[in-house]
SEFIMI-89479 format. One record per residue (C-alpha): residue in one letter; residue number from 0; y, x, z. Coordinates in nm, 3 decimals, padded with zeros to 5 digits. Each point is the difference from the previous one (the first is absolute). Layout:
BEGIN
+---+-----+---------+---------+---------+
: r :   k :      py :      px :      pz :
+---+-----+---------+---------+---------+
: A : NUM :       Y :       X :       Z :
...
+---+-----+---------+---------+---------+
// end
This chain:
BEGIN
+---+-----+---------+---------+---------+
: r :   k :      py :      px :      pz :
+---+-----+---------+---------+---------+
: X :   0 : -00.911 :  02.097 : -01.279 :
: X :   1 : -00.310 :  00.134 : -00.244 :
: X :   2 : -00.246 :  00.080 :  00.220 :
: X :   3 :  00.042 : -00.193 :  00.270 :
: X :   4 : -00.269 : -00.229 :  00.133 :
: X :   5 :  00.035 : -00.369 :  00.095 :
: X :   6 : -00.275 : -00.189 :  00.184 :
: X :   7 :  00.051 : -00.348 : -00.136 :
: X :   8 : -00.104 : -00.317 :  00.247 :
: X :   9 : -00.054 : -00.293 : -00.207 :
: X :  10 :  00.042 : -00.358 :  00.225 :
: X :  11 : -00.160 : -00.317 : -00.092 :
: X :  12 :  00.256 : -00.187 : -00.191 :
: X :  13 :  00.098 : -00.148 : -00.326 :
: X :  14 :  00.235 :  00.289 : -00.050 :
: X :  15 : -00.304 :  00.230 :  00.009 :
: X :  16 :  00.004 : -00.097 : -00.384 :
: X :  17 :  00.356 :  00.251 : -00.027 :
: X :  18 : -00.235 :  00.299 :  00.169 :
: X :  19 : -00.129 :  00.139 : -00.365 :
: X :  20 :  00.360 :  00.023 : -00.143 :
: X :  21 :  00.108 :  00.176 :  00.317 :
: X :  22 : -00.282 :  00.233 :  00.003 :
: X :  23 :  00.058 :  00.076 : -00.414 :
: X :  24 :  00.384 :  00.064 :  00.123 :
: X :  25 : -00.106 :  00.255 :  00.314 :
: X :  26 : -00.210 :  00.220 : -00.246 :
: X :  27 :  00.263 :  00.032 : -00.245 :
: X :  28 :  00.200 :  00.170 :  00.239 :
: X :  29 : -00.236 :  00.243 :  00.028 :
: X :  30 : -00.149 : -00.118 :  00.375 :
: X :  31 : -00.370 : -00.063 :  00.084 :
: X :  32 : -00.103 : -00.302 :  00.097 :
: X :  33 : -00.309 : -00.110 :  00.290 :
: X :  34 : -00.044 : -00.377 : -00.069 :
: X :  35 : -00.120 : -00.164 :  00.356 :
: X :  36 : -00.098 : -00.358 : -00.020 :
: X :  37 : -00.053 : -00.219 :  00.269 :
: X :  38 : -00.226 : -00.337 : -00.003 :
: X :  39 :  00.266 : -00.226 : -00.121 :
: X :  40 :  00.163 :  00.225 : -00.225 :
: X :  41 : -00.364 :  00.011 : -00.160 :
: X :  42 :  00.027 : -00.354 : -00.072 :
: X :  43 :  00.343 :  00.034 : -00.229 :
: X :  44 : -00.059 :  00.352 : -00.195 :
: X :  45 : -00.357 :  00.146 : -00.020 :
: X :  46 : -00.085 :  00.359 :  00.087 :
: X :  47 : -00.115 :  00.081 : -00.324 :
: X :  48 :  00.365 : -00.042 : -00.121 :
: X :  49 :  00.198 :  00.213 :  00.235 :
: X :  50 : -00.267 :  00.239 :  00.015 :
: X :  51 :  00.061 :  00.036 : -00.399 :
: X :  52 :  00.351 : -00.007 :  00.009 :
: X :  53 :  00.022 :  00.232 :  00.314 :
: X :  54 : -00.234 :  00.285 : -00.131 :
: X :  55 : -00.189 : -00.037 :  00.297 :
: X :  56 : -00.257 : -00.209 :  00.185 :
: X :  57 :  00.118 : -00.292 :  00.212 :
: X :  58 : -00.048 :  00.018 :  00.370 :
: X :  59 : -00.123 : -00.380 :  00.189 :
: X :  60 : -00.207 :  00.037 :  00.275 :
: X :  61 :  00.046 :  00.162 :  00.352 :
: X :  62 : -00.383 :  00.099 :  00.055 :
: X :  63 : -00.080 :  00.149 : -00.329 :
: X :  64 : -00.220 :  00.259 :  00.118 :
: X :  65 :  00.071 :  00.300 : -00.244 :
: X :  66 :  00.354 : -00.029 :  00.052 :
: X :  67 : -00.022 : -00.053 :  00.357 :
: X :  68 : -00.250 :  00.279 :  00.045 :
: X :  69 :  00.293 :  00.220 :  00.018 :
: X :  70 :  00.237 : -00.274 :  00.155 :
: X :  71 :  00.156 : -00.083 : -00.325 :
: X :  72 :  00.240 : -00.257 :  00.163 :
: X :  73 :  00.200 :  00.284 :  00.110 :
: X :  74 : -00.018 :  00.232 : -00.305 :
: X :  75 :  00.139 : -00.256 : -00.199 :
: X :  76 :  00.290 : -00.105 :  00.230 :
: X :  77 :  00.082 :  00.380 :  00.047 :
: X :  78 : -00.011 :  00.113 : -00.353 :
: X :  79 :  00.229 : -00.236 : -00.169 :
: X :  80 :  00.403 :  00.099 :  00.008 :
: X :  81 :  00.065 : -00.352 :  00.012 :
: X :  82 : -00.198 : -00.302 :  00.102 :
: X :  83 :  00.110 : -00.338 : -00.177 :
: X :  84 : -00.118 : -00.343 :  00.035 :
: X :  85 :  00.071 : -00.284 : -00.279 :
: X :  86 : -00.024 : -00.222 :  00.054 :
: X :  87 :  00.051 : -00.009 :  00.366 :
: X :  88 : -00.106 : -00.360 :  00.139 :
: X :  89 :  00.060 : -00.166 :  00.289 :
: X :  90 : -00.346 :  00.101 :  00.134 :
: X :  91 :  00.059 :  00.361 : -00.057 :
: X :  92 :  00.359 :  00.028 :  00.128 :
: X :  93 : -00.116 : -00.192 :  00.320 :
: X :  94 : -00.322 :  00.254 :  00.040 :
: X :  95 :  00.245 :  00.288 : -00.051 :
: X :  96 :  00.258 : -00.091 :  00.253 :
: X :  97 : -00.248 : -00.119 :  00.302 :
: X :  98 : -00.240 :  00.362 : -00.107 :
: X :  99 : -00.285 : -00.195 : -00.088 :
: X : 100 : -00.269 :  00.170 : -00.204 :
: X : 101 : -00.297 : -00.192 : -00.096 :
: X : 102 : -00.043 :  00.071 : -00.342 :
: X : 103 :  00.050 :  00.338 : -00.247 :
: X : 104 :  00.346 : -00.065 : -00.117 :
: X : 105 :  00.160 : -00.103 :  00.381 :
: X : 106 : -00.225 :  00.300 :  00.142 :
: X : 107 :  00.164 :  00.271 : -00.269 :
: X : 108 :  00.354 : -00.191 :  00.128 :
: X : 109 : -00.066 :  00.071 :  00.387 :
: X : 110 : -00.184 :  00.382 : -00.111 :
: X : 111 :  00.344 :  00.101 : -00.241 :
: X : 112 :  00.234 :  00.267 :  00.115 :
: X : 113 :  00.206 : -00.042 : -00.352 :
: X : 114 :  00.238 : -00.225 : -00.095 :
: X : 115 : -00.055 : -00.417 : -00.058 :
: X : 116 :  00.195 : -00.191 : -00.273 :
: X : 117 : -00.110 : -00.375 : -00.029 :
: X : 118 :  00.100 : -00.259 : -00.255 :
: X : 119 : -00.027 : -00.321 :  00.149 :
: X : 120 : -00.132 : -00.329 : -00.156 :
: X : 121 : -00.089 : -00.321 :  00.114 :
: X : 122 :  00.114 : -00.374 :  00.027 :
: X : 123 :  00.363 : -00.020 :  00.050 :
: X : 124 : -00.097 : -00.273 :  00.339 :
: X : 125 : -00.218 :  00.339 :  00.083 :
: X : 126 :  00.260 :  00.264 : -00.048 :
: X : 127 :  00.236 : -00.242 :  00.184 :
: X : 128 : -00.230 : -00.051 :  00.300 :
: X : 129 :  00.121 :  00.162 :  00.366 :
: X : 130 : -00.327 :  00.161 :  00.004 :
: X : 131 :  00.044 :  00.158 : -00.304 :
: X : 132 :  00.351 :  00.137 :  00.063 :
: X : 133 : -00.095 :  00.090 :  00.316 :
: X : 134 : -00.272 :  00.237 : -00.119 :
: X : 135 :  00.266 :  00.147 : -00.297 :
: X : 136 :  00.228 :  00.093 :  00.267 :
: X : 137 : -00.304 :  00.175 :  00.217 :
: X : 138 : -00.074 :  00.159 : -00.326 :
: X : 139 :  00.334 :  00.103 : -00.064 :
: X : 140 :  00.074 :  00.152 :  00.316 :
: X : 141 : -00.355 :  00.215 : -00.028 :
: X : 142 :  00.179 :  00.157 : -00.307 :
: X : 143 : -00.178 : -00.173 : -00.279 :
: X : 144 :  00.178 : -00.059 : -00.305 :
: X : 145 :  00.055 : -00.352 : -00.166 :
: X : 146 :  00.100 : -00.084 : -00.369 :
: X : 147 :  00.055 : -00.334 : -00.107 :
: X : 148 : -00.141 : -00.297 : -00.003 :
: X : 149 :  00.184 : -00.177 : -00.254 :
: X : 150 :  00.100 : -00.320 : -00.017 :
: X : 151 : -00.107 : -00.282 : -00.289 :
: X : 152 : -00.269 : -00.250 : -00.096 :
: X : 153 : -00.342 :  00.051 :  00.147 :
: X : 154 : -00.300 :  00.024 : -00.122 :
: X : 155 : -00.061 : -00.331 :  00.274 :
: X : 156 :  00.266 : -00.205 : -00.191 :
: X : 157 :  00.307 :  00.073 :  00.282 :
: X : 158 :  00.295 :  00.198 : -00.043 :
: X : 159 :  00.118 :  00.284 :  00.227 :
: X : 160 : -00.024 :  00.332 :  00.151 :
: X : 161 : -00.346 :  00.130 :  00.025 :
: X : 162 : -00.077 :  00.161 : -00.357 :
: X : 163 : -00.091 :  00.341 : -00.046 :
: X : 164 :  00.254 :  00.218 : -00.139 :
: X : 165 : -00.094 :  00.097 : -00.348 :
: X : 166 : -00.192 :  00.332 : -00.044 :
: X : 167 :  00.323 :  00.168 : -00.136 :
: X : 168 :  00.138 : -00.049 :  00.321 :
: X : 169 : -00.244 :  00.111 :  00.195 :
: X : 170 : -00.028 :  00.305 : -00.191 :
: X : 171 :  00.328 :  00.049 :  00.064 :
: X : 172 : -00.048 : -00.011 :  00.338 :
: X : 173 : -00.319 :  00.208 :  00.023 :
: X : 174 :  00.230 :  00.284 : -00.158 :
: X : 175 :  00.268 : -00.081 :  00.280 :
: X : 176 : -00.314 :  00.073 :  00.295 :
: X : 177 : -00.063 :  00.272 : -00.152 :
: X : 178 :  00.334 :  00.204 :  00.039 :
: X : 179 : -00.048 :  00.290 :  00.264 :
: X : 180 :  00.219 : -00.210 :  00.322 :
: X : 181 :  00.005 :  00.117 :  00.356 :
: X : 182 : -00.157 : -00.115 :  00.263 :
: X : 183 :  00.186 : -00.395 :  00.087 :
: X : 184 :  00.211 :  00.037 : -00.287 :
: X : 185 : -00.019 : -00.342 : -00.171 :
: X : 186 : -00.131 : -00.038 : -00.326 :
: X : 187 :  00.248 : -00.020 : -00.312 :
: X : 188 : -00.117 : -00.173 : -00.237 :
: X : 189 :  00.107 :  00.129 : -00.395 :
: X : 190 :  00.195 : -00.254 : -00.147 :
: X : 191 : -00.016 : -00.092 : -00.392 :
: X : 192 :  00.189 :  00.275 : -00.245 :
: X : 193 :  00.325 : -00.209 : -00.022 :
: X : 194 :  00.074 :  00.016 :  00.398 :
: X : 195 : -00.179 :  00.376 :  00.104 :
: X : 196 :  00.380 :  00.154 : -00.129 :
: X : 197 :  00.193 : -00.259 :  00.233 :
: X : 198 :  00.246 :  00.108 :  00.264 :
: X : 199 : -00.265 : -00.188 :  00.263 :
: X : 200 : -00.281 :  00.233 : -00.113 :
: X : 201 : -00.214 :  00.075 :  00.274 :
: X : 202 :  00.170 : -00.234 :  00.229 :
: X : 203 : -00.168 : -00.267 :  00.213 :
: X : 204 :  00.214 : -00.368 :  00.043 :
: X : 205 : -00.051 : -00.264 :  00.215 :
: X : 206 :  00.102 : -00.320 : -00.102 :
: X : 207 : -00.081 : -00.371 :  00.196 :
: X : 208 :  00.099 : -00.311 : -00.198 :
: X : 209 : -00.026 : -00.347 :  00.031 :
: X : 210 : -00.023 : -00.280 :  00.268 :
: X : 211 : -00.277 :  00.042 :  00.227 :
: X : 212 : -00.186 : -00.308 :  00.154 :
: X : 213 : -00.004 : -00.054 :  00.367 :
: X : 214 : -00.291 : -00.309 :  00.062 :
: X : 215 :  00.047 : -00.310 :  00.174 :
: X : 216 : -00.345 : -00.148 : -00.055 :
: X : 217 : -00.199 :  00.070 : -00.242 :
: X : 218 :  00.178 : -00.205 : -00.277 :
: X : 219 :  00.344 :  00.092 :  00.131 :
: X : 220 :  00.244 :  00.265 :  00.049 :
: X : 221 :  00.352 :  00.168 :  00.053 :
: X : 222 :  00.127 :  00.175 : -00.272 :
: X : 223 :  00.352 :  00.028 : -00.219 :
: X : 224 :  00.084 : -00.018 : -00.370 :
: X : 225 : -00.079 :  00.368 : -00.104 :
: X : 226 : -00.130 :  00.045 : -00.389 :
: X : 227 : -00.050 :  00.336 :  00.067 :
: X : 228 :  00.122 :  00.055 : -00.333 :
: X : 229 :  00.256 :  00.292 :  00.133 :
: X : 230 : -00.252 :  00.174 :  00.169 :
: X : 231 : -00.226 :  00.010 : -00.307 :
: X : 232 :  00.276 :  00.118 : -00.191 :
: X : 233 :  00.075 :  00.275 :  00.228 :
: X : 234 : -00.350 :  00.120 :  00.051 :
: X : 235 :  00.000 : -00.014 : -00.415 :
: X : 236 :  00.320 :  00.201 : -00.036 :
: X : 237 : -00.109 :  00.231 :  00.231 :
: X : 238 : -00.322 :  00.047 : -00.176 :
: X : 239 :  00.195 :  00.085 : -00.349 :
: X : 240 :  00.163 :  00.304 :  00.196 :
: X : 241 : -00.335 :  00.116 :  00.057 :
: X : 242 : -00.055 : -00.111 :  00.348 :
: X : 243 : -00.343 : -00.103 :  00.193 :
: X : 244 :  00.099 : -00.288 :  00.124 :
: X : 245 : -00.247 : -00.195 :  00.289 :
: X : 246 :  00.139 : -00.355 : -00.043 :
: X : 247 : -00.023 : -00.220 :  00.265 :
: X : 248 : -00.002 : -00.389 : -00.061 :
: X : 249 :  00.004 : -00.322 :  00.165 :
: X : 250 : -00.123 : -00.316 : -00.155 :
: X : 251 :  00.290 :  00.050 : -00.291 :
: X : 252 :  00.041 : -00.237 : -00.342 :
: X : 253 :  00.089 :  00.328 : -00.197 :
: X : 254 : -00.313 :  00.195 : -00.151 :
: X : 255 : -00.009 :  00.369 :  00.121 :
: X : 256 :  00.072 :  00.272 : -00.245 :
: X : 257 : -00.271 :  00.202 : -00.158 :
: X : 258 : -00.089 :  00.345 :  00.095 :
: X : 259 :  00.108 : -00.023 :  00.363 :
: X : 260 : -00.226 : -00.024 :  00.310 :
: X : 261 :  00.055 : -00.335 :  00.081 :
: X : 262 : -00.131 : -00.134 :  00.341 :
: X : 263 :  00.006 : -00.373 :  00.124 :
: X : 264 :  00.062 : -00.127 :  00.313 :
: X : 265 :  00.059 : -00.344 :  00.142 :
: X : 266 :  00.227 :  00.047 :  00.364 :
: X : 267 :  00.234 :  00.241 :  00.169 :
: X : 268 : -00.238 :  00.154 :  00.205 :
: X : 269 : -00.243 :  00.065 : -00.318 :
: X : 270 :  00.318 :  00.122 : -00.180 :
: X : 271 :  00.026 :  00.267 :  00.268 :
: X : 272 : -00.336 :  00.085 : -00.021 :
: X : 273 : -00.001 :  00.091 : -00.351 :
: X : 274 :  00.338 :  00.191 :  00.031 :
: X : 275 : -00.161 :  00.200 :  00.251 :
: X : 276 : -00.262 :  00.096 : -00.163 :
: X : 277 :  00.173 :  00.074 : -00.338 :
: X : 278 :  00.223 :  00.297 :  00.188 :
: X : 279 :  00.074 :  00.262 : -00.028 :
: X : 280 :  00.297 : -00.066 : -00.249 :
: X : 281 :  00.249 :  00.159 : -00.154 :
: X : 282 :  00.239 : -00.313 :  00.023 :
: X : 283 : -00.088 : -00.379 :  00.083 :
: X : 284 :  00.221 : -00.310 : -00.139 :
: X : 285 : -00.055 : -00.292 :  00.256 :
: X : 286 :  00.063 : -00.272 : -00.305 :
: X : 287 : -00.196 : -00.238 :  00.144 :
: X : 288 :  00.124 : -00.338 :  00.192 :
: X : 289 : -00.259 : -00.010 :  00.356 :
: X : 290 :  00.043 : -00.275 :  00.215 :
: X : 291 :  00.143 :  00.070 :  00.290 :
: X : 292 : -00.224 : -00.217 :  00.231 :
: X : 293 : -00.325 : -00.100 : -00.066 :
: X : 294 : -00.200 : -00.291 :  00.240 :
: X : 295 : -00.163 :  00.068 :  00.284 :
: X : 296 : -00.212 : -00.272 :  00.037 :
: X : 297 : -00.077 :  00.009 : -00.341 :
: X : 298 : -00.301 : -00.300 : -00.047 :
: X : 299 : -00.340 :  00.065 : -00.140 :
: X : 300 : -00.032 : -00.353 : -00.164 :
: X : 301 :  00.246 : -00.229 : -00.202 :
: X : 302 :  00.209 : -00.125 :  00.273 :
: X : 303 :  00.051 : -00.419 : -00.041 :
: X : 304 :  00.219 : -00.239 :  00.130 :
: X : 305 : -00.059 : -00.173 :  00.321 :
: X : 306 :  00.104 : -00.364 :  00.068 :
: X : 307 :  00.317 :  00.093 :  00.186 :
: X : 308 :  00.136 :  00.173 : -00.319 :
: X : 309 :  00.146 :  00.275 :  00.167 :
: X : 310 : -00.045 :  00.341 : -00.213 :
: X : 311 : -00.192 :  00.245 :  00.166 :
: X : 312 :  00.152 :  00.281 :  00.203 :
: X : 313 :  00.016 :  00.331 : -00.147 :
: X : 314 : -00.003 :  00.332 :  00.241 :
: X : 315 :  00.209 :  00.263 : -00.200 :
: X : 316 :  00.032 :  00.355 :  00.069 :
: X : 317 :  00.127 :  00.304 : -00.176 :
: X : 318 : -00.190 :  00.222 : -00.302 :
: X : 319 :  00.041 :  00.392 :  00.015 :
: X : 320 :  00.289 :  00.060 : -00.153 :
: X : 321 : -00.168 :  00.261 : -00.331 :
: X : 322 :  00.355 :  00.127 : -00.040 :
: X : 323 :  00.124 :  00.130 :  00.318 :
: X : 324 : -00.364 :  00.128 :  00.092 :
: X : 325 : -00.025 :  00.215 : -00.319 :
: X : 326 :  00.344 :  00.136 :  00.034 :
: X : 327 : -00.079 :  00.062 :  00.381 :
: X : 328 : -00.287 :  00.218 : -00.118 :
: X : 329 :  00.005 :  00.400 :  00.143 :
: X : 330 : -00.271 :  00.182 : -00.195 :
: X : 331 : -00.109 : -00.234 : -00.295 :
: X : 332 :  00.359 : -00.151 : -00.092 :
: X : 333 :  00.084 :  00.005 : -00.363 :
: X : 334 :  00.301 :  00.185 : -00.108 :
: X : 335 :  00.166 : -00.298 : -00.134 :
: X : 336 : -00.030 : -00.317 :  00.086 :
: X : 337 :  00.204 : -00.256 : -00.111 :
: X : 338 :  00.009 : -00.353 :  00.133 :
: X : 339 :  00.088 : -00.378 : -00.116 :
: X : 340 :  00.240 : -00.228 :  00.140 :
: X : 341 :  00.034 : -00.390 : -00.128 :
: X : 342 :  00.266 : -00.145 :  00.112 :
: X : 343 :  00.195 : -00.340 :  00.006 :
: X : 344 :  00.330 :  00.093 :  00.164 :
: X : 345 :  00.201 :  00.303 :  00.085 :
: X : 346 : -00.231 :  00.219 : -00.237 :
: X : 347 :  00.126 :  00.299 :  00.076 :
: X : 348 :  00.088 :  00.006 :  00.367 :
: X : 349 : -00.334 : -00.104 :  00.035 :
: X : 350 : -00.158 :  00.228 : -00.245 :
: X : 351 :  00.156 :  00.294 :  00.229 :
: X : 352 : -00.095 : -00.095 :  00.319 :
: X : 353 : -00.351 : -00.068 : -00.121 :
: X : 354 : -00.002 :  00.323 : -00.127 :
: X : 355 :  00.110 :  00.195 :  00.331 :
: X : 356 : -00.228 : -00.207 :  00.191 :
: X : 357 : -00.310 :  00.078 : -00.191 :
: X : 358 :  00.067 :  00.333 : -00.073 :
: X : 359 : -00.064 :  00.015 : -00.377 :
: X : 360 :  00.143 :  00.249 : -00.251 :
: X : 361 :  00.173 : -00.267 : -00.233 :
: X : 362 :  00.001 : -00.384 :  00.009 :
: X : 363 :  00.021 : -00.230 : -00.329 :
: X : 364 :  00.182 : -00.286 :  00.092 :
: X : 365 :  00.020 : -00.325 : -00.215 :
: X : 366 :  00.152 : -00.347 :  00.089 :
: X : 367 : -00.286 : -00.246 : -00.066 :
: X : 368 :  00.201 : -00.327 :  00.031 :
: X : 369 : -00.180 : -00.300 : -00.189 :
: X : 370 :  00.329 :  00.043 : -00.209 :
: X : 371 : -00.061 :  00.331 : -00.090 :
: X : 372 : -00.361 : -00.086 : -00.201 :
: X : 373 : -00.088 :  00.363 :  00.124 :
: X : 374 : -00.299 : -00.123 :  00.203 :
: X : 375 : -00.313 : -00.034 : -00.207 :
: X : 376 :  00.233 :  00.038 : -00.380 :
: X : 377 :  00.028 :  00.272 : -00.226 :
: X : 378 :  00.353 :  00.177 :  00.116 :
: X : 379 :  00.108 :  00.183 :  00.279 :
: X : 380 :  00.350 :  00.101 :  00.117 :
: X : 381 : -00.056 :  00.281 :  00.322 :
: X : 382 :  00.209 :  00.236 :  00.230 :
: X : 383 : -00.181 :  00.349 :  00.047 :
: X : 384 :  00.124 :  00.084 :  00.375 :
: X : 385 : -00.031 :  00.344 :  00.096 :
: X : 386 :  00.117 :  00.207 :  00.281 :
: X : 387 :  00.339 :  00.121 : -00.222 :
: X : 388 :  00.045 : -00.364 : -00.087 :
: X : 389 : -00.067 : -00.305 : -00.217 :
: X : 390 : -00.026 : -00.028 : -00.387 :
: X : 391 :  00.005 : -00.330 : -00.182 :
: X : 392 : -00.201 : -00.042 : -00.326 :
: X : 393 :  00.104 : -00.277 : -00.234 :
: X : 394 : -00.260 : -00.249 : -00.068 :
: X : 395 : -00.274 :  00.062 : -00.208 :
: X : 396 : -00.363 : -00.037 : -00.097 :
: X : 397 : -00.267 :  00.063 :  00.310 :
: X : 398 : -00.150 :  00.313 : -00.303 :
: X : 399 :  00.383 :  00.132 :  00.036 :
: X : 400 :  00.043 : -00.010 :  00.297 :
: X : 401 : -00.353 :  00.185 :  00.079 :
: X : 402 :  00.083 :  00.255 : -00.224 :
: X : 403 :  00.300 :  00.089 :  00.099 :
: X : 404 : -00.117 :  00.017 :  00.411 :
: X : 405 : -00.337 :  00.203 : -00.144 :
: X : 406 :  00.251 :  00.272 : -00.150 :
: X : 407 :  00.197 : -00.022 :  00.312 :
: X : 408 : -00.311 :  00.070 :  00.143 :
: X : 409 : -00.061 :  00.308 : -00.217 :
: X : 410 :  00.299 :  00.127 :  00.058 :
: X : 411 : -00.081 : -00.025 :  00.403 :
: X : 412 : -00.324 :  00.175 :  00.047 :
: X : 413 : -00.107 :  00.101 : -00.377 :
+---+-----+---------+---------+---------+
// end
């Protein structure tokens, strides 16, 4: 990487306080750094610092007339190898994904022809917003590259997702962009030491987990028992055997893992959404438990009882079903992909015809009785239904289990 140069967007947030670290880490490897700061990033880290720590003078206004004398907007978004913003707010990712450019840093954004790695940060009720998600998809589908945020206390006093990922990480990721790729070919992200020798190396998984939350009203909705702790453990194992894993999640108990791309998502239909836009895959393990049916008439305030007492009547109809449409895929489907199948009764007569009817490579079947404690505990006890046949594990931890299906895995496509 020495001798590469990184044009360095600096967003107006409380992370802006990680920039100098990040900055000190870029150098070290040898890469040049252009420090651009825009009018709320001033107000967290001051231009004198990043200009000190960069080597070079920090860029802030659009219509500085020297620099624009020989439009220095575009001389600056055209010399870097890699443009980088941290941290990326919610301002700046909305500006970037609706072209806006009022200001130097969203102009340079809109005037780039190199690659765009952002680190999110913001409040976790702003990282969770539709608006917000809406815009990451946009930006993901227009190629630009995402790493973290991660989730813990805020500077605010809330818990959650919306924390920039440290500047180790994103260093990591900066030397990820700048791999020579060809043209579409999805980023892949190096991994820690410990997982770059795994049998996954190289590989990109797909994993949903979790319930996901269909609304009735706005204090209400339809959803099941899910912990998503076996789809955490599975995107986790997978990790380990040096996978990039995009993890999909529904409003689950269980905390992600670490150093997967974890993306959150509320219904069906938003569950899609994000699968979509995380292919193309090598494999995809549907772990997650959608509704089937979500309301129609869904209300938009607190529905209350009248004075006949009768409950209210509820239209249903029918979510996309993620499995059978990503198996159905021509062009973009994944190599593998391996579905889920909770059961009460007739597990594996079930199991199989779910299987043949949604076209998947393998099925995991489990029987979720109440008796069973499987729903929402810490074991697991599951049938791996292929095409040659069925295999029965013996009961074991959820980590077991997602070991042993991640090196099944391996062995499939690695």
């Amino acid at each position: 990487m020495n001798g590469k140069r990184i044009l360095l967007i600096i967003g107006g947030g409380i992370a802006a306080y990680k920039i100098p670290q990040l900055i000190r880490l870029i150098r070290a490897e040898g890469m040049a750094v252009t420090p651009v700061l825009t009018r709320a990033g001033a107000e967290f880290t001051t231009a004198m610092t990043v200009s000190v720590l960069a080597g070079e003078a920090a860029h802030e206004g659009l219509f500085d007339i020297a620099a624009e004398a020989e439009i220095g907007h575009i001389q600056l978004s055209r010399a870097a190898d890699l443009v980088v913003v941290a941290p990326a707010t919610g301002d700046l990712m909305a500006k970037m994904a609706h072209g806006l450019a009022d200001d130097l840093a969203s102009t340079l954004l809109l005037a780039t022809d190199k690659r765009v790695l952002i680190a999110p940060a913001m409040n976790v009720r702003m990282w969770q917003h539709p608006a917000t998600q809406r815009n990451l998809a946009e930006l993901r589908a227009d190629g630009i590259l995402t790493v973290g945020p991660d989730e813990g206390d805020m500077a605010c006093g809330e818990y959650g997702p919306g924390r920039m990922a440290e500047p180790e990480a994103i260093l990591r990721a900066i030397r990820s962009a700048l791999l020579p790729v060809a043209v579409g070919e999805p980023l892949k992200l190096l991994p820690e030491a410990k997982v770059m020798q795994g049998p996954l190396a190289e590989r990109h998984v797909i994993v949903t987990s979790g319930p996901t939350h269909e609304p009735i009203d706005p204090v209400r909705y339809i959803a099941n028992r899910s912990s998503g702790a076996q789809g955490a453990a599975i995107a986790a194992a997978l990790r380990d055997l040096g996978a990039r894993v995009s993890f999909v999640t529904g409003p689950a108990t269980v905390p992600p893992p670490d150093g997967v791309e974890v993306i959150r998502v509320e219904t069906a239909r938003e569950m899609r959404d994000a699968v979509d836009a995380a292919l193309p895959a090598d494999a995809a393990v549907m772990a997650a438990a959608v509704a089937d049916w979500r309301v129609t008439n869904a209300a938009q305030k607190k529905m209350k009882k009248d004075a006949s007492g009768k409950p209210p009547a509820l239209e249903m109809t029918e979510n996309p079903d993620i499995l059978a449409w990503i198996s159905g895929l021509k062009k973009r489907r994944p190599g593998l992909v391996v579905g889920f199948a909770a059961e009460t009764n007739d597990v594996i007569e079930n199991a199989t015809a779910k299987r043949l009817r949604k076209g998947c490579d393998w099925i995991v079947a489990n029987d979720v009785s109440p008796e069973t404690g499987i729903m929402g505990g810490a074991e697991n006890a599951v049938t791996v239904i292929r095409e040659d046949g069925a295999e029965d594990w013996p009961r074991m931890g959820k980590e077991a289990v997602a070991r042993r299906l991640a090196e099944a895995i391996a062995g499939a496509i690695g």
